[in-house]
C-alpha positions as CSV (number, residue, x, y, z in Angstrom):
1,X,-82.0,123.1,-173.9
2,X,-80.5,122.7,-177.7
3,X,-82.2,124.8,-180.2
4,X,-82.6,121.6,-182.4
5,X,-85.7,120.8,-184.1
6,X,-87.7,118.5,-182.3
7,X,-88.9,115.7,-185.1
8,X,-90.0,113.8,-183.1
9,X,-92.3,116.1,-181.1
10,X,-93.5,117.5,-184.5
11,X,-94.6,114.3,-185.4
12,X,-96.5,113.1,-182.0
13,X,-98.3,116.2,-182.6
14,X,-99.4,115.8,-186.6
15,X,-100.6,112.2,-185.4
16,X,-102.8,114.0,-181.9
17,X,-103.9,116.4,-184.9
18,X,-104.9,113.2,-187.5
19,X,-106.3,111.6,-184.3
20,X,-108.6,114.4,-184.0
21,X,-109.8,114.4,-187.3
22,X,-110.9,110.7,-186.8
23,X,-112.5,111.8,-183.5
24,X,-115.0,114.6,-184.5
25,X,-115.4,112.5,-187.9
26,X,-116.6,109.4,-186.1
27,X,-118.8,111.8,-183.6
28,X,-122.1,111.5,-185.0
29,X,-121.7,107.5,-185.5
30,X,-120.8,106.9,-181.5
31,X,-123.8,105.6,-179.7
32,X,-124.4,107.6,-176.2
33,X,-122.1,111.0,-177.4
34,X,-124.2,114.2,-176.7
35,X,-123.2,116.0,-180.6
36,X,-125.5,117.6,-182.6
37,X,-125.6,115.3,-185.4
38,X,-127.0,111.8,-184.7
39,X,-126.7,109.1,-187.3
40,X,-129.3,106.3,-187.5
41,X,-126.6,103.6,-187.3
42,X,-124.5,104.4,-184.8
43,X,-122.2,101.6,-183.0
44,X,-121.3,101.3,-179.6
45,X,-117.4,100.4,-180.2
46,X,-117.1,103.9,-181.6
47,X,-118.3,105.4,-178.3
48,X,-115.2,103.8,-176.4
49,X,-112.8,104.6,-179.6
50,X,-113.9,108.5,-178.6
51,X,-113.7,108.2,-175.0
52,X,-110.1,106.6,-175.2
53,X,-109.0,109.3,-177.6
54,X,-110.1,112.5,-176.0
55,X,-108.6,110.9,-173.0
56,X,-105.3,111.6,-173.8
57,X,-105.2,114.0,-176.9
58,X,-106.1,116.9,-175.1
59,X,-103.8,116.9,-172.4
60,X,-101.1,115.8,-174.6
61,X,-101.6,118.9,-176.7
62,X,-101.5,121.1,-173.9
63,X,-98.1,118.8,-172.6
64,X,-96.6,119.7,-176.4
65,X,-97.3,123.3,-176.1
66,X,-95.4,123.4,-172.5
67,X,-92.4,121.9,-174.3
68,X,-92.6,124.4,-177.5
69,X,-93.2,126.9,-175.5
70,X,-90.2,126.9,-172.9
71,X,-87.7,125.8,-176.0
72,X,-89.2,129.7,-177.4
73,X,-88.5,131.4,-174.7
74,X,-85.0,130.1,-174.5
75,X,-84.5,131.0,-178.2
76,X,-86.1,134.4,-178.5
77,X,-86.5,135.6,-175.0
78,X,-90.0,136.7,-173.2
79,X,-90.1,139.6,-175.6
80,X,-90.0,137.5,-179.1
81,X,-92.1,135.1,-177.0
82,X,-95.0,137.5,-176.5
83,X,-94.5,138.1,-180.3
84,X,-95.0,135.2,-181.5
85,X,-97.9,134.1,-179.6
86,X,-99.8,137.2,-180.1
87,X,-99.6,136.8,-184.4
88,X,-99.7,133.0,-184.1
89,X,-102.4,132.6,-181.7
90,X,-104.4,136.0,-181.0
91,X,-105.2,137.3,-184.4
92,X,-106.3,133.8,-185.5
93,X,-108.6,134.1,-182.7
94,X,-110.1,137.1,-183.7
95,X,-110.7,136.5,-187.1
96,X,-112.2,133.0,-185.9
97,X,-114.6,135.0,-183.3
98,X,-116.2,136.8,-186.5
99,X,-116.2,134.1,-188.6
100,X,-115.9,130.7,-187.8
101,X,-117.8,131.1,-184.8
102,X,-120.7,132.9,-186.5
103,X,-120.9,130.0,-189.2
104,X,-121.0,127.3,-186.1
105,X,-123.7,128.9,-184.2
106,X,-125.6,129.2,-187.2
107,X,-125.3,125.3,-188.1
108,X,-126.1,124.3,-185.1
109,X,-129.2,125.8,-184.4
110,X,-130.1,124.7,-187.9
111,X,-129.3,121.2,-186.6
112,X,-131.6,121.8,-183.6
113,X,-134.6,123.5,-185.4
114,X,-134.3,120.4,-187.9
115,X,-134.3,117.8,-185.2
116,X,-137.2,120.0,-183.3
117,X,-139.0,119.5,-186.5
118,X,-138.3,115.6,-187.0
119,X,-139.3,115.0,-183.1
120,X,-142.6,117.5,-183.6
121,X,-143.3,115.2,-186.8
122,X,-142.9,111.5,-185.4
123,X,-144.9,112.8,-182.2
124,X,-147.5,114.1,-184.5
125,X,-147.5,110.2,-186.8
126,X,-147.8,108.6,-183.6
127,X,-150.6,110.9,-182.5
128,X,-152.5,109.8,-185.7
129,X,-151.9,106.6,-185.3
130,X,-154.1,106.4,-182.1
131,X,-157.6,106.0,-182.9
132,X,-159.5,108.9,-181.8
133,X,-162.0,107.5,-179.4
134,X,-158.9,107.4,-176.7
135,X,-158.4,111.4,-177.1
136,X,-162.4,111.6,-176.5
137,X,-162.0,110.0,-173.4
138,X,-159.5,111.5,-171.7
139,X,-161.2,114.6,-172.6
140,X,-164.7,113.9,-171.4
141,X,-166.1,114.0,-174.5
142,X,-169.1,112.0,-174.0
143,X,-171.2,112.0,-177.3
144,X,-168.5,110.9,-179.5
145,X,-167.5,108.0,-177.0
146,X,-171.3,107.3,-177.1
147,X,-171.4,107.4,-181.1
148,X,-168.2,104.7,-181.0
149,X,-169.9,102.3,-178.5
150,X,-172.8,102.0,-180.5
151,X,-170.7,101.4,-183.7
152,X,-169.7,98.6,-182.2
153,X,-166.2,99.8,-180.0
154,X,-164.7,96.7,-178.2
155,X,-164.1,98.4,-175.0
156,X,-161.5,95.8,-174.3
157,X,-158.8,97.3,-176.7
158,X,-155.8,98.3,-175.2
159,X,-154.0,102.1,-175.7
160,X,-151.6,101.4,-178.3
161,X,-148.8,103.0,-176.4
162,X,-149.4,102.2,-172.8
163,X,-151.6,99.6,-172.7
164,X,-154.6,100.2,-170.7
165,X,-158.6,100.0,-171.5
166,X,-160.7,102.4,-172.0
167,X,-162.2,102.5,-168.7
168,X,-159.1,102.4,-166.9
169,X,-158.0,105.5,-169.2
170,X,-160.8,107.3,-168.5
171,X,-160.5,106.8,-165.2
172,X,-157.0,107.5,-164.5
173,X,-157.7,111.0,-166.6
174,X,-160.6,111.9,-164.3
175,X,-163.2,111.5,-166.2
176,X,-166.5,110.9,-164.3
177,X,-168.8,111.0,-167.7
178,X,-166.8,108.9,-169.7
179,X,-166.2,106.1,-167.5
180,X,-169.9,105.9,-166.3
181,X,-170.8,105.9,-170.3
182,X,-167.9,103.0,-170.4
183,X,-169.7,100.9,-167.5
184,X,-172.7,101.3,-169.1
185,X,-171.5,99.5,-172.3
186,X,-169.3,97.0,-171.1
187,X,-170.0,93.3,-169.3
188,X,-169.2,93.4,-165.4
189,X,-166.3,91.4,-164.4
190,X,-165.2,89.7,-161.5
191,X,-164.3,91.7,-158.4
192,X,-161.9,91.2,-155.6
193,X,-163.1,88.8,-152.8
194,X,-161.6,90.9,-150.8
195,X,-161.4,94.6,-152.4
196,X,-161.7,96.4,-155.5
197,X,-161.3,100.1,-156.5
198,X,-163.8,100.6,-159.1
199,X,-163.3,103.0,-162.3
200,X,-165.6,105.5,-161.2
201,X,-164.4,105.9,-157.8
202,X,-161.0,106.0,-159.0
203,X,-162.1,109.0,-161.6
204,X,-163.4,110.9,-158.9
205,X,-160.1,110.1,-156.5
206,X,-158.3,111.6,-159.8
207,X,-160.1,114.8,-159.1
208,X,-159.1,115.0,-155.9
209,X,-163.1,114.7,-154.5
210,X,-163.9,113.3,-151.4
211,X,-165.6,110.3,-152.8
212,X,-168.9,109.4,-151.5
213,X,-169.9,106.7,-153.8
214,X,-170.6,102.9,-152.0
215,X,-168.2,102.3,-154.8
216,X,-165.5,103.0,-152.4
217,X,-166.2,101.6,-149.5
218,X,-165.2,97.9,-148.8
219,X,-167.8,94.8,-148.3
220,X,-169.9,94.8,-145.5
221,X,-167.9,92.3,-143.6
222,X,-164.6,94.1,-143.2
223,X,-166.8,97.6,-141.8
224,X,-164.0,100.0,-142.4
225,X,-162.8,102.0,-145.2
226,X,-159.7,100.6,-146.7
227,X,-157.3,102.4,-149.0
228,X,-157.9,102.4,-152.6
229,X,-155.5,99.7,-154.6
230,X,-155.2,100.4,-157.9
231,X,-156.4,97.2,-159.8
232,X,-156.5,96.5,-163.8
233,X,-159.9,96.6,-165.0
């Protein structure tokens, strides 16, 4: 092997090194890439220009490093070898483990606790934006759902995020008081010809209570309990 410079091995390795500067540079704009700083506008094509280039860049560093390596130990035998991996590459290390490293931990949990925060924040807005009476209901909270209904509560609105009524909400949550209050208040509507789970027996199925209610039992003409569909009301 001739003890030449390599040029052209130095310079596939400064361009895997510029590469990588791109790569952690363009990390946080890459739609889908698990880092711990997310931009708001991130792009798509940026995801594949990562994926393409820590394809190869990695194992071609590694590939560079057998090559430098072997021409070493040719030059300056296994002892000047050891030598010049141990100044070149362990003591770098070591003064990395009690600094550099250190310094990343610390940003990144930053980054996390920040993020933690934001989350905990836009939960909270979205929390406030949702009136109170659906809270009330889902936690039984009769006088308060009483006190909207006679201020005039359309029990037909729908949960902002998921898009049920009230009766069905309070239903689903278990809530035996609440959904009686709701019937109360609201116009009947049209049931099944055939069957219909009503709210209340669907509260007390929620509790896991044998129901006993005529409310779930089918019409006279079938003469058999059916199992309860869950219907829209």
């Amino acid at each position: 092997m001739s003890d030449e410079r390599r040029h052209d091995l130095d310079a596939l390795r400064a361009a895997a090194m510029l590469l990588g500067i791109a790569y952690h540079a363009a990390l946080s704009f890459a739609a889908g890439m698990p880092w711990f700083v997310q931009d708001t506008r991130q792009t798509v094509g940026l995801y594949y220009f990562e994926s393409a280039s820590h394809g190869f860049r990695m194992p071609l560093f590694f590939l560079i490093s057998g090559f430098f390596t072997a021409m070493l130990w040719q030059k300056r035998g296994l002892r000047g070898l050891w030598a010049n991996r141990l100044t070149r590459i362990l003591l770098p290390c070591l003064l990395g483990l009690v600094t550099i490293v250190p310094l990343t931990n610390w940003s990144i949990g930053l980054s996390i606790r920040n993020q933690m925060q934001r989350a905990a924040a836009q939960q909270a807005e979205a929390a406030a934006a949702i009136p109170s009476v659906w809270l009330a209901v889902a936690q039984g909270n009769v006088p308060q759902l009483q006190a909207e209904l006679a201020a005039g509560l359309d029990t037909a609105t729908l949960h902002p995020q998921f898009g049920t009524t009230l009766l069905a909400w309070s239903a689903l949550h278990g809530q035996v008081a609440t959904t009686e209050a709701l019937l109360a208040g609201r116009r009947p509507t049209r049931a099944s010809p055939t069957w219909t789970v009503r709210p209340l027996c669907t509260a007390r199925v929620s509790w896991a209570v044998t129901p006993s209610s005529p409310c779930c039992w089918p019409p006279a003409s079938t003469g058999r309990p059916a199992t309860p569909r869950a219907t829209r009301h």
